[in-house]
C-alpha positions as CSV (number, residue, x, y, z in Angstrom):
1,X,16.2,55.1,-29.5
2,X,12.9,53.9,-27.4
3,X,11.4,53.4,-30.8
4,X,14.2,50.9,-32.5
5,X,13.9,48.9,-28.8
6,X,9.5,49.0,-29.1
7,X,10.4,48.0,-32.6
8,X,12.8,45.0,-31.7
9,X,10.3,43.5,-28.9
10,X,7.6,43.7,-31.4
11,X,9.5,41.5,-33.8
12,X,10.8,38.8,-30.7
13,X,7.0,38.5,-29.7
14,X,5.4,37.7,-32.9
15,X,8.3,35.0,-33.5
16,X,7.4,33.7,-30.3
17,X,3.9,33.9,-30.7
18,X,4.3,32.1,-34.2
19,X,6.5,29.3,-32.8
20,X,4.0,28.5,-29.9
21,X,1.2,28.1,-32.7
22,X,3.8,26.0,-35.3
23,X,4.4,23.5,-32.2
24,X,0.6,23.7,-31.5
25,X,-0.7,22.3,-34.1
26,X,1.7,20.0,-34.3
27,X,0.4,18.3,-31.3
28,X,-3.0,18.7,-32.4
29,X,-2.0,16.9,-35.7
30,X,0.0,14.3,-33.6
31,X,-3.1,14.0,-31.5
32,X,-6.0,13.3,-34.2
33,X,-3.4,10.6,-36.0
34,X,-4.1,8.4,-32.7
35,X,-1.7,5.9,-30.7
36,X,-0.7,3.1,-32.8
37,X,-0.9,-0.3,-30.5
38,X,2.2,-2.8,-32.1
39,X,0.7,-6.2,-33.0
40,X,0.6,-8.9,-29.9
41,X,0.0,-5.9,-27.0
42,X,-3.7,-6.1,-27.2
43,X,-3.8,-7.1,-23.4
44,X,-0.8,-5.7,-21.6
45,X,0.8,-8.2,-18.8
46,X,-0.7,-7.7,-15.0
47,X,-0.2,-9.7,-11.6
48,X,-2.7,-12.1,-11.4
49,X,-2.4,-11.8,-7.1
50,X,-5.7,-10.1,-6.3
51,X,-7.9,-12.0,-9.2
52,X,-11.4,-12.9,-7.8
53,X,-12.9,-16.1,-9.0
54,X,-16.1,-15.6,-10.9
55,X,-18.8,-17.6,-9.3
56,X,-22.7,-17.1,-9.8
57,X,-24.9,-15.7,-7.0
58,X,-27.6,-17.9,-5.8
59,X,-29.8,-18.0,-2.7
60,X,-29.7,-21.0,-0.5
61,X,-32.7,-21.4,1.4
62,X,-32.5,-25.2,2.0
63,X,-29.5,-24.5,3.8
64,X,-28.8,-24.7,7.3
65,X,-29.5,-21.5,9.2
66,X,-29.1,-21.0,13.0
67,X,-30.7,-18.1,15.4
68,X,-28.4,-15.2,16.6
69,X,-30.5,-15.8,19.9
70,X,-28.5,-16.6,22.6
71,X,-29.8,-18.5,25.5
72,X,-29.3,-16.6,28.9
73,X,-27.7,-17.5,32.4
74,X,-30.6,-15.8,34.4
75,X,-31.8,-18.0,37.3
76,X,-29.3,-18.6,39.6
77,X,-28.0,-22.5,39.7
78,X,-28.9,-22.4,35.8
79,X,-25.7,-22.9,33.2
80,X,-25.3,-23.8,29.6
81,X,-23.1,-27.2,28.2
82,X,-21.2,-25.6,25.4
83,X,-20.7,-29.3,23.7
84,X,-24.3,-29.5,23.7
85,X,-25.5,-28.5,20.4
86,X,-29.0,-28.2,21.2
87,X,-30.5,-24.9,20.6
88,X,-32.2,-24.1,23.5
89,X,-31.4,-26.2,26.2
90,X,-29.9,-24.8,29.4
91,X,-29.0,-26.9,32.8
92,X,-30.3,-26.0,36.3
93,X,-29.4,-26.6,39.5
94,X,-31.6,-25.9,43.0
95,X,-30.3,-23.3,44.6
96,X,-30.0,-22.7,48.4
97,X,-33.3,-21.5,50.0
98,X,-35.3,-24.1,47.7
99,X,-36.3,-27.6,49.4
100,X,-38.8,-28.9,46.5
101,X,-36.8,-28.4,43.1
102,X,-38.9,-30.1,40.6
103,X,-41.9,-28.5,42.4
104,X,-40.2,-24.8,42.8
105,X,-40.0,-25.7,38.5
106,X,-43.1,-26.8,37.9
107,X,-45.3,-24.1,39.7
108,X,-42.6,-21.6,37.4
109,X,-43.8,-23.2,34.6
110,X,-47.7,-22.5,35.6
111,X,-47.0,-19.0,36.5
112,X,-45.2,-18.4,33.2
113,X,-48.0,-20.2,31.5
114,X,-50.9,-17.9,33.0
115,X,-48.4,-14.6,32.5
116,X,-48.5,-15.6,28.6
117,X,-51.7,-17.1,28.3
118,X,-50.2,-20.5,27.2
119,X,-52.2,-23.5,26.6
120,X,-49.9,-26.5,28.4
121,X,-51.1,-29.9,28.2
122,X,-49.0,-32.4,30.4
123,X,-47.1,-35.4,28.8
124,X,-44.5,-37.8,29.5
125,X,-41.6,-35.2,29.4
126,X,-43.1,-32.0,30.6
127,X,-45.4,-30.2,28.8
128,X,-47.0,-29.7,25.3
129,X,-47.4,-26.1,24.9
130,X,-49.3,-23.8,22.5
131,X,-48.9,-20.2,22.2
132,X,-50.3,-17.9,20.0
133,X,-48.3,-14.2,19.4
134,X,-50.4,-11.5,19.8
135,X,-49.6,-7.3,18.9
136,X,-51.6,-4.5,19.2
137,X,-52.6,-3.3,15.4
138,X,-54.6,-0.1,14.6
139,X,-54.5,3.3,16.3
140,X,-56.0,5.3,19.5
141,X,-59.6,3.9,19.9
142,X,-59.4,1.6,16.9
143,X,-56.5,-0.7,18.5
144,X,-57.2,-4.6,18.6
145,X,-55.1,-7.6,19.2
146,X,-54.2,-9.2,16.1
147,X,-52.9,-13.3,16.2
148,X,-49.3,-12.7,14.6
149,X,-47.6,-16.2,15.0
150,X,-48.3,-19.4,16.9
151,X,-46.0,-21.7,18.0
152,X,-46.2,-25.7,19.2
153,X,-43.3,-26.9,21.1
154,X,-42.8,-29.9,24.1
155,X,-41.2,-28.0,27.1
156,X,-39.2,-31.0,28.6
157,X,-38.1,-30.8,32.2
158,X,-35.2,-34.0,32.4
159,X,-34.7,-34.3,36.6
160,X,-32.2,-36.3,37.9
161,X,-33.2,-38.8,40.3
162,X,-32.2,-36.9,43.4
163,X,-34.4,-33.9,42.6
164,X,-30.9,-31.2,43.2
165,X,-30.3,-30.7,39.1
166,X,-31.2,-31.4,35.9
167,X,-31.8,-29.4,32.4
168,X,-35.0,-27.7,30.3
169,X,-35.1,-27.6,27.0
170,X,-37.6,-26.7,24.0
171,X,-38.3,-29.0,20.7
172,X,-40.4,-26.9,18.7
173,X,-42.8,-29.0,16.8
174,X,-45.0,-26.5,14.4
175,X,-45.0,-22.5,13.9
176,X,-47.4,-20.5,11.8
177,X,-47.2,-17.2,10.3
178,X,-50.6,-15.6,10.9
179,X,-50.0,-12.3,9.8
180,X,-47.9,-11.6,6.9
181,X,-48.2,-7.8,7.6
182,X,-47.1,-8.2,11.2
183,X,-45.2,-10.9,11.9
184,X,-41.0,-10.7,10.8
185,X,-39.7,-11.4,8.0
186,X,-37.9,-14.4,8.6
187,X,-37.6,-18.2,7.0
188,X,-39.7,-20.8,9.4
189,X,-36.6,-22.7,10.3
190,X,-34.7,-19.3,11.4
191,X,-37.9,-18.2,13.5
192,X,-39.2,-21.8,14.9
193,X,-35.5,-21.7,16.6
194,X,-35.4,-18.1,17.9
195,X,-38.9,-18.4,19.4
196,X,-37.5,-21.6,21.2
197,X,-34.6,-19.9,22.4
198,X,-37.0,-16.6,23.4
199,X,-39.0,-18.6,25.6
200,X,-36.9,-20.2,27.6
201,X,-35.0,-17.3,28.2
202,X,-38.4,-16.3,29.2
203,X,-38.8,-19.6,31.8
204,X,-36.1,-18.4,33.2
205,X,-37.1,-14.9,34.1
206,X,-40.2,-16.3,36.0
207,X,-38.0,-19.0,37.4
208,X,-36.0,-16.1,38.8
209,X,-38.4,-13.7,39.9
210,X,-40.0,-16.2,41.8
211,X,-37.0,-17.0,43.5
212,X,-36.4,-13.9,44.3
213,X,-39.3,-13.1,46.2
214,X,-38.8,-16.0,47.8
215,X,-35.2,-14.8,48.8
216,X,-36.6,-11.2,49.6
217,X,-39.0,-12.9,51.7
218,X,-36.5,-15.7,53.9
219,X,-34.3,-12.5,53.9
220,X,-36.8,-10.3,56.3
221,X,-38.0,-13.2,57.7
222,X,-34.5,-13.9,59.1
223,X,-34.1,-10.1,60.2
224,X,-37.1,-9.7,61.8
225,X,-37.5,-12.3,64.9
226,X,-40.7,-10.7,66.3
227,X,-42.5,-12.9,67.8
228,X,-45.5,-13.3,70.2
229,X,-45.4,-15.5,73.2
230,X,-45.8,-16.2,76.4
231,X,-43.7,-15.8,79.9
232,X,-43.4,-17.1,82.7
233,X,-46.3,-16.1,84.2
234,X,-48.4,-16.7,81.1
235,X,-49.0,-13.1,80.2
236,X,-48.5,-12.5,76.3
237,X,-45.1,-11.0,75.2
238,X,-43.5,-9.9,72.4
239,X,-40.3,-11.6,72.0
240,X,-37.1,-10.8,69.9
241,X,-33.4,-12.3,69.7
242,X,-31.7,-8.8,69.3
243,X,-30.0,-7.4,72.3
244,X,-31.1,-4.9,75.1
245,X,-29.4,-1.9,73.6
246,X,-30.4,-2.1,70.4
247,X,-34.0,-2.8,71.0
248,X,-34.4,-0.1,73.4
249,X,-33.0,2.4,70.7
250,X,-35.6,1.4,68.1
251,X,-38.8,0.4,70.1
252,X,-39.7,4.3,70.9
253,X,-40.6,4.8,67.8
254,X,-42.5,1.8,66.9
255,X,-44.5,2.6,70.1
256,X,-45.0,6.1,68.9
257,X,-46.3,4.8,65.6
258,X,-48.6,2.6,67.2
259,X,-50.3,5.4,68.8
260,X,-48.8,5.8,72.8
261,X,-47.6,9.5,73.5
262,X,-43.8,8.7,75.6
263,X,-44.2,10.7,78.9
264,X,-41.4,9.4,80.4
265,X,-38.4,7.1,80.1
266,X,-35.9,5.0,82.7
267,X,-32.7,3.5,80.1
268,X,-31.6,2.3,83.5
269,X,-35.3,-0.1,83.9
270,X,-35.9,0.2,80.6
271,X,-39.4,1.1,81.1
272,X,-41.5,3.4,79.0
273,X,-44.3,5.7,80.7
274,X,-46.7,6.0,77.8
275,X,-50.4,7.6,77.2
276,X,-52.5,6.0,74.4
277,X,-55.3,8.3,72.8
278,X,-57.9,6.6,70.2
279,X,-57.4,8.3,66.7
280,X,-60.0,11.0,66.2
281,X,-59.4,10.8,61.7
282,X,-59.2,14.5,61.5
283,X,-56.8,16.2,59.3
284,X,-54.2,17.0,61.5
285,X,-54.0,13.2,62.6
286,X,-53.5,11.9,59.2
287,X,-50.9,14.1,58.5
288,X,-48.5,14.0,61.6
289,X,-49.1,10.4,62.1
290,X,-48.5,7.0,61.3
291,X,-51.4,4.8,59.1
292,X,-51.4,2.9,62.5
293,X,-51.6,5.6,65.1
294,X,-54.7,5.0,67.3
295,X,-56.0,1.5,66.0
296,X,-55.6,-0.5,68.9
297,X,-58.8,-1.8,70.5
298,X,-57.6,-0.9,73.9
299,X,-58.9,1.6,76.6
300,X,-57.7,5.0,76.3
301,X,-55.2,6.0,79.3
302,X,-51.7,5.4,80.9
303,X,-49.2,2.6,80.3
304,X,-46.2,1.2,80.8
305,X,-43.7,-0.4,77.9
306,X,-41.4,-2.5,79.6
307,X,-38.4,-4.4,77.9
308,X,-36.9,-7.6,80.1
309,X,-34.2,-10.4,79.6
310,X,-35.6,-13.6,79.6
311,X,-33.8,-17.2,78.6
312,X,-35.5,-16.9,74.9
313,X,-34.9,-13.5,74.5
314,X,-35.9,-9.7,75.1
315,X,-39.3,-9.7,75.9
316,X,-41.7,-6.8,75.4
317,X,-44.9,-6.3,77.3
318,X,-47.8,-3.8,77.6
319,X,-49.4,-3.2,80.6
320,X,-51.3,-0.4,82.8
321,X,-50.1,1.5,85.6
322,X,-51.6,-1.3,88.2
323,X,-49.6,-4.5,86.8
324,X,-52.2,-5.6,83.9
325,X,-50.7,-7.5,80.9
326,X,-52.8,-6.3,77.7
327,X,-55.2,-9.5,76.8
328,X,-54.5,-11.9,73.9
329,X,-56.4,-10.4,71.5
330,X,-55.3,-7.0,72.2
331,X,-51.5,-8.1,71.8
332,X,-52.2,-10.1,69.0
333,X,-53.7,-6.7,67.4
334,X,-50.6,-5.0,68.9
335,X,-48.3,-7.9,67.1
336,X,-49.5,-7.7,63.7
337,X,-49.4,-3.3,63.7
338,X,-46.0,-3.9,65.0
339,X,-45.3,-6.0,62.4
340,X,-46.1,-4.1,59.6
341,X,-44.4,-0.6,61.1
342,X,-41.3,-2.6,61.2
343,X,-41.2,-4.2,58.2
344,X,-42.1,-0.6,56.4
345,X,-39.1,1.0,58.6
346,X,-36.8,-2.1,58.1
347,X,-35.8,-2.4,61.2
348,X,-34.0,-5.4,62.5
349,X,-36.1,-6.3,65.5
């Protein structure tokens, strides 16, 4: 029996197997005679929608081409038109703490000058400037300062007749590329306006630096109202505006600094009793005291610090156990150390 059923499977496999390669070739036959295209389909019908219209690339270098530089808001007062089309052009306006405007501009313009070792020439406008782009070029001990670019522009400074505003702009007149291998890549229309643009942004920084040195300087000038005067009795004095309390909680200190050991105190007469010792420049001076410990030219010995109400103020004086106001010269010595220990400490005396 199992051999009539081996016998039977044997004969349904090779049919199989013989169909499968009748069909086979069949394909393969279909296959080599190739697809047969009816006349008029040679280009089948598509949406036209997405196309792209066949145009020729070409370069344009006549063409108009405008910096990606942008000119910067930096000094304070300054702001740009946006309908003016000018390049680099930017308005300005004095701000608070400056009296002289066209002078505050024009010593900006020097200082900027001599920081990039511009050549400015005066003219009706402003100035005629020349400028010559220098980079480092070589390595370690072979470095020298290679000319990259120059530049020619008019730096025009337009006041209005009051002196309070006004605008700065650059026209540049000529540029140069120097150095092929150093300077960028760019068209000379392209550069000429980005080099504009760069240095009045530039302008500007000085312009703003300056001013704020000046602020940083009105600033401490306003905190600090030190001042050394006379009182009633004509002995010199070191005035301030603050009040009582607050001077008495920061003059210890300063007197400390300046050299007088505290022996004693009275918060109800506000009086100091002090010793001053001459600085003897050993080590253990300069380490546990001030730069200004010991430097007065007065005689070693006792003294009192005493702080008083007066019209103008709270006066400050120095003076020995007997009565004696410090001289002139020794309080103008004692005024300018005083001076600098407060500043250094930023206190608000």
């Amino acid at each position: 029996m199992n051999f009539i059923k081996l016998a039977a499977v044997s004969v349904v496999l090779s049919v199989t197997t013989a169909c499968a390669s009748f069909f086979d070739e069949d394909k393969v036959e279909n296959r080599q005679s190739g697809l047969v295209i009816p006349a008029g389909f040679s280009n089948p019908k598509k949406s036209e929608e997405y196309d792209l219209p066949k145009v020729k690339a070409s370069s344009d270098a006549d063409g108009e081409i405008t910096s990606p530089t942008t000119v910067l808001v930096i000094f304070e007062g300054s702001w740009i038109d946006l309908e003016d089309k000018h390049p680099a052009k930017i308005k300005v306006e004095k701000p608070e703490l400056i009296e002289d405007f066209p002078t505050f501009i024009d010593q900006g313009i020097q200082s900027y000058a001599k920081q990039n070792n511009l050549t400015l020439t005066k003219n009706s406008t402003g100035y005629r400037v020349e400028h010559i782009l220098q980079e480092d070029d070589g390595y370690w001990f072979f470095e020298d300062l290679v000319d990259v670019e120059s530049s020619i522009y008019n730096l025009v400074v337009n006041m209005k007749p009051h002196g309070s505003s006004g605008e700065i702009y650059i026209d540049m007149l000529d540029y140069n590329k120097l150095s092929d291998e150093l300077a960028p890549n760019h068209v000379a229309s392209y550069r000429k306006e980005a080099l504009a643009v760069q240095s009045l942004n530039d302008l500007m920084l000085e312009l703003d630096y300056i001013y704020r040195v000046k602020l940083l300087k009105e600033r401490a000038s306003l905190d600090i109202t030190l001042k050394l005067v006379k009182n009633v009795s004509g002995n010199y004095v070191i005035s301030t505006q603050q009040d009582m309390k607050y001077v008495w909680s920061q003059i210890e200190s300063i007197i400390e600094d300046l050299g007088f050991e505290v022996e004693d105190s009275d918060e109800d007469l506000h009086i100091f009793d002090v010793i001053y010792r001459k600085s003897d420049d050993s080590l253990w001076e300069r380490l546990f005291h001030s730069d200004y410990s010991g430097k007065l030219n007065i005689e070693p010995g006792d003294y009192e610090v005493v702080l008083s109400s007066s019209t103008t103020g709270i006066h400050i004086s120095f003076r020995s156990k007997k009565g004696s106001f410090l001289d002139k010269s020794s309080m103008e010595e004692l005024f300018e150390l005083m001076m600098k220990i407060v500043k250094e400490d930023e206190a608000e005396l």
